[in-house]
N, C-alpha and C positions, 0 to 999 in steps of 0.2 A: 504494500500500500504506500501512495506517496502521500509524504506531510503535506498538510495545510501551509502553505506559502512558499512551499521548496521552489527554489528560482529555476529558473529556464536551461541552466546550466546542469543544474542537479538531477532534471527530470531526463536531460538527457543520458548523462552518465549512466543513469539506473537502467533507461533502457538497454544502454550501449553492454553494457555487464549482461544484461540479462541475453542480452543477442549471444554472445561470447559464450553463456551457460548452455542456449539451446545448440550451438556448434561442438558441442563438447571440448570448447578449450581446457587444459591442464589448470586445475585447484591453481598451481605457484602463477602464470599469467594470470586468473580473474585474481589474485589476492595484488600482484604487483599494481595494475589497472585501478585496482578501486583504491587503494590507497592515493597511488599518484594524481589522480585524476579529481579525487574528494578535495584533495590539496589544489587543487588548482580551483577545483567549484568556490571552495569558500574564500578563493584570492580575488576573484574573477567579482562576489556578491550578485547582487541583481541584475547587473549589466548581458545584454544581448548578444547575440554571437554578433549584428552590426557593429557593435560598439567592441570588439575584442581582433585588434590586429595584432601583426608582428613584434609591433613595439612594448605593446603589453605582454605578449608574450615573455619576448627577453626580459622583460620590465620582473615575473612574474620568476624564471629562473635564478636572475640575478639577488632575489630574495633567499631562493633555495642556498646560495652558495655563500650571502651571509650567515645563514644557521650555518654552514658547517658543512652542509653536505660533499660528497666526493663527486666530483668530474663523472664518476660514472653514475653515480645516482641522478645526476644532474641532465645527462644522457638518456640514460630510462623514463625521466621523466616525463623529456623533449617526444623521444618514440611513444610513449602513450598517445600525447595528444596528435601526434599525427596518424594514428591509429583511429584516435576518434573521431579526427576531421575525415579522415579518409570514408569512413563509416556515415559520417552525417553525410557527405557528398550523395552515397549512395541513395541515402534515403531521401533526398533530395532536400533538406533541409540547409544546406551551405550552396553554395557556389563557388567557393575558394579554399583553399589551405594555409592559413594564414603562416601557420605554424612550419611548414616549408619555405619558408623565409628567415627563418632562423637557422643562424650555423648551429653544427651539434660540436659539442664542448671537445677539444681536443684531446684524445686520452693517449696516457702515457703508455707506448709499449712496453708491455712484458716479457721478459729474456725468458724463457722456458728452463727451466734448470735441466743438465742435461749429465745421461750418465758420463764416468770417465768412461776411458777406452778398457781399464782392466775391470768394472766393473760389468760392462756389457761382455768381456771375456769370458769372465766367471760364470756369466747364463748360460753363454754358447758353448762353453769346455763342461759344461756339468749333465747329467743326465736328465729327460725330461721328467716330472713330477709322476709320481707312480695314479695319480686320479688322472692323469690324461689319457682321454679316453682313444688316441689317434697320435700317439709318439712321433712317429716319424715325421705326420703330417705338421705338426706342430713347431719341429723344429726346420722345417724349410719356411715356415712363416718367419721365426726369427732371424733365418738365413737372408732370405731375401728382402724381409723391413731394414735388416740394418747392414746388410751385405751391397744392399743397387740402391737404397736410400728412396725408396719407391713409396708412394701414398696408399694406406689401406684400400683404397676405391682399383686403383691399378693392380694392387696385388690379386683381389680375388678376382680381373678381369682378365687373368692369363692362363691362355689355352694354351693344350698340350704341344700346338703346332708354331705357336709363338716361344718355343726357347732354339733359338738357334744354336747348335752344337758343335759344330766346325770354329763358329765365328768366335763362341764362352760372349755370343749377349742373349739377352732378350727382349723382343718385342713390346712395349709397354706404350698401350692408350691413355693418355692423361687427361687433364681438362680440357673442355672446347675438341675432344676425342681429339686433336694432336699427337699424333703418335712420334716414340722414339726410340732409338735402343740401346738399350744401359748393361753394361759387362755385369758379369756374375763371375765370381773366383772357386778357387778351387773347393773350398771348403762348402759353399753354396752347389758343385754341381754333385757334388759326395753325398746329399743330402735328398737332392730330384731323388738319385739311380735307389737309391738305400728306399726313398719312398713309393716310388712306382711297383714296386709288386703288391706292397698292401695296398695301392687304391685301387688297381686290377682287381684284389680281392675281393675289396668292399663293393667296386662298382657290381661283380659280379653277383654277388650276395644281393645285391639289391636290383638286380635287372637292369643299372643304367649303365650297360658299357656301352653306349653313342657319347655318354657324356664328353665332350671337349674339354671342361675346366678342368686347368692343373688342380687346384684345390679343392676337395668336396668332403660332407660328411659322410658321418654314418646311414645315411639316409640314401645315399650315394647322387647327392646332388649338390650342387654350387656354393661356397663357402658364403658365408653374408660378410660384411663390414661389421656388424652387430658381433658378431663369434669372432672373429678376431681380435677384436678391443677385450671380449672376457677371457678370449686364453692369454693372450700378451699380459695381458693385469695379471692373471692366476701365476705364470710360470715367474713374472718380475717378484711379486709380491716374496713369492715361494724362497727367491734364492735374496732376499733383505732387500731391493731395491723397495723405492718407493709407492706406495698405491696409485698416486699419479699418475704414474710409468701408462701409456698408450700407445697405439701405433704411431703417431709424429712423435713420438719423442724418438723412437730407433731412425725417424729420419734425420729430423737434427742433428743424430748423433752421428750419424752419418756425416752431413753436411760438416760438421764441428769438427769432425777428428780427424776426416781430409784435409782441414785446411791445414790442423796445427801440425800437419805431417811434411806441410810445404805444397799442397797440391794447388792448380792455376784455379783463381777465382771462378772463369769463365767454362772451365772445364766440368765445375762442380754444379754451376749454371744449366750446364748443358743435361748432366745426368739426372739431376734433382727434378728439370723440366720445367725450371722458372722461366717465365716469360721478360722479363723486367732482372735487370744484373743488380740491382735497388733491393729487391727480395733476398737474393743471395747474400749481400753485403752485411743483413742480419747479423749473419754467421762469423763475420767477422768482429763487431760487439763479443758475440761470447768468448772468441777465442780472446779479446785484447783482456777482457776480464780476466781470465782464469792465467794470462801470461802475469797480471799485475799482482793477480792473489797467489802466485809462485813467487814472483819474485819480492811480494813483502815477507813471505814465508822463510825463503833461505839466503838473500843477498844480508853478506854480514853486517853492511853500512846500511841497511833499508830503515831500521829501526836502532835510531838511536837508544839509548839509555842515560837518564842525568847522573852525572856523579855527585 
């Protein structure tokens, strides 16, 4: 029920939620939504969506971020209401997006923390966890996430007839389906040969030997992106690495520990499948960190001491 006097603002929020509830948007968007958006009805008062532009907008952030708020809250907040204009457009109640005229708040990049190189060793030199229920398979996902530096979406999209075997690459669809093809080592092709009798098996076992995908389950059909993020988590978690740990972190890792090996910026560009040498250049941030936190670590002049 709406209160007696709720202003034109409010009535609309309630609705806008309620649309969101009959779409079955996620409990955490309708709670983010009504929060952000309550806060802006009672910034807003009685005044019309005429009377509400751009200026008041920013006018309306700029409050946000004398409380305290973070850059990113401050961003969430901006995304609701062009959420809700975008909503009123439809219902034909706006004509404009006022809120689309407002920059969204600048946020700081976050460096990914990434494993070391013997950390990630220590996963690949160690046996796979005795609950995996597909061993072999498993550890060629580890092989080739942090062996070709390839995006979970590319990995389960590699068919049997995409590893070239003469050449030691493989064939890899990326974004914008751009294809490319990224070397595998020897350690990664020990791992194919070791697993293809058990997917023959399984595929057998389960009637789909047409299947083409190198990776499948027990099902004997095509690996999801979904199943790889929970065996990568299970098998990192298993040997002390972090719970964080996900498929882009073995790519970064990737990316990271080629560079700090000396390898060509443009080269790492290439494999990784960056469009923009901006992208890649990340990677060099991580490395300059972890040179700076070595060398305040052991250089014997880095750290003074008062006498």
């Amino acid at each position: 029920m709406t209160k007696p006097g709720t202003t034109v603002v409010e009535k609309a929020v309630a609705k806008f939620i309620r649309a969101l509830q009959e779409r079955n948007a996620s409990p955490h968007t309708i709670k983010a939504y009504s929060t952000d958006l309550a806060q802006f009805a009672e910034y807003v008062g009685p005044q019309g969506w005429r009377d509400i532009d751009h200026v008041l907008i920013r006018g309306y952030l700029s409050t946000l971020h004398e409380r305290g708020l973070s850059k990113t809250s401050i961003a969430r907040a901006l995304a609701s209401l062009r959420s809700l204009y975008k909503w009123l457009a439809q219902e034909g109640v706006v004509n404009q997006n006022p809120a689309k005229l407002v920059a969204t708040p600048k946020l700081p990049k976050k460096l990914p923390r990434v494993p070391t190189v013997e950390e990630v060793n220590t996963v690949l030199d160690s046996d796979m966890p005795e609950s995996s229920a597909f061993p072999e398979r498993d550890r060629i996902i580890l092989e080739l996430l942090y062996g070709c530096g390839i995006r979970n979406s590319e990995l389960i999209g590699i068919n049997l007839d995409d590893i070239r075997w003469s050449q030691e690459v493989i064939l890899v669809r990326g974004k914008g389906r751009k294809e490319r093809y990224v070397p595998f080592g020897d350690s990664a092709a020990a791992a194919v040969k070791d697993y293809m009798p058990m997917r023959q098996k399984a595929l057998a076992e389960t009637k789909h030997t047409d299947e083409r995908a190198l990776l499948v389950n027990l099902r004997g059909t095509r690996l999801t992106t979904r199943s790889v993020g929970r065996i990568v988590k299970r098998i990192a978690v298993m040997h002390g690495l972090s719970p964080d740990v996900h498929p882009h972190t073995l790519r970064h890792a990737f990316g990271t520990h080629m560079l700090e090996e000396g390898a060509d910026l443009r080269a790492i560009q290439e494999m990784l499948g960056h469009e923009r040498l901006a992208t890649t250049q990340r990677y060099t941030q991580l490395t300059v960190k972890h040179v700076i936190e070595v060398y305040d670590r052991t250089h014997p002049h880095a750290n003074k001491t008062e006498s």
